[in-house]
N, C-alpha and C positions, 0 to 999 in steps of 0.2 A: 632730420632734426627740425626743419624749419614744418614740415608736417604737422608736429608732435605740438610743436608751440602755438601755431596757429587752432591745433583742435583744443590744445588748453583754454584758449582763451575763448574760443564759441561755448566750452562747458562751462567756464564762470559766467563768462555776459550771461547764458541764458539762465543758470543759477541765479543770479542775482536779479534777473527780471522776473521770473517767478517766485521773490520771497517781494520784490517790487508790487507787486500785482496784487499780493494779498496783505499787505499793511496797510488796511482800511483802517480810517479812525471813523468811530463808533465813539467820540465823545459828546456828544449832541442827545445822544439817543440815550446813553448811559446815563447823562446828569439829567436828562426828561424824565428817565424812569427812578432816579432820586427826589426830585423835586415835585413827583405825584406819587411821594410814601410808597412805593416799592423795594419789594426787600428779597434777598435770597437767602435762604438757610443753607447751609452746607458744610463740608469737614472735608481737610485738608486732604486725606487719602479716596477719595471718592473720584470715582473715574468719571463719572458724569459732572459732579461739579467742576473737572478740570476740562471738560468737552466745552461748558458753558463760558469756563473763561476765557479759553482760548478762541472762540467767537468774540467778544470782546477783545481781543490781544490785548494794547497797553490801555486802551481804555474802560477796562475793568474797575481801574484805580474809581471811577467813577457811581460805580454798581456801593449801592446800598447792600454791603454783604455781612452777617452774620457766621461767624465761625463758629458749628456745634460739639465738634470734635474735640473734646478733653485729652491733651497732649499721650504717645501713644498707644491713643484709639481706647481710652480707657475711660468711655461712655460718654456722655452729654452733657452738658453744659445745664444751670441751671435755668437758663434764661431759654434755651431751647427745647427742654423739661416742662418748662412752664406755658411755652408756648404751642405746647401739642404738637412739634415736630415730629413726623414719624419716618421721614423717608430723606434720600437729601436726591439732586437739589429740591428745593419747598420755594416756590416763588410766591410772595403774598400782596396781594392790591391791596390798596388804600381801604378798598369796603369789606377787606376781610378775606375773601378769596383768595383759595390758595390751587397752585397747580404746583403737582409734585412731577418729579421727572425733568429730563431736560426738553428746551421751550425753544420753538424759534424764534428768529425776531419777528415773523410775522405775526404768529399766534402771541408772543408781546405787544406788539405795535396795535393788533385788533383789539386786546383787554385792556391797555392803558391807553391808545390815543398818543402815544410815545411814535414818532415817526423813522426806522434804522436809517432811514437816506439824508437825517441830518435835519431837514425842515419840520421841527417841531414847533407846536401853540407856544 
């Protein structure tokens, strides 16, 4: 019995140091890449826009994000029609540049000057 309780509790502790370890805030880097006109396109059922979120976790709230998905899945959005979205996710820089697909932070950080470790301009 006392076995049993003691391996319980090595599988939570280490449970919970591993969702520890990965609740990086990326709020710094998210409101850099708002605050230099970057934007993502994307639609609610898209398995790569939620790969991109979930890199962000809760600091997504901060992404400059456009929803193109017309409620279910019943085409585009006018505003992402108009903006020549063709693919999700569509990430667009300030001068216009767009990368479709999902992005790292690093391949971000290199196109905007947006810093993921937090020390941004």
């Amino acid at each position: 019995m006392r076995k049993e309780i003691l391996m319980m509790v090595i599988v939570v502790a280490f449970l919970l140091s591993c969702t520890t370890k990965n609740a990086v805030n990326y709020d710094s880097f998210a409101q850099c890449l708002t605050d230099n006109d970057v934007k993502m396109f994307g639609a609610y059922w898209c398995p790569h826009c939620q790969n991109q979120k979930d890199m962000f976790g809760d600091s997504f709230k901060f992404v400059n994000y456009v929803e193109c998905s017309l409620p279910n899945k019943g085409g585009q959005t006018t505003t992402c029609n108009d903006a020549g979205i063709r693919g999700y996710p569509t990430w667009e820089l300030k001068n216009g540049t767009r990368i479709e697909g999902e992005v790292s932070f690093k391949r971000l950080s290199e196109m905007t000057g947006c810093n993921a470790d937090g020390t941004n301009p």
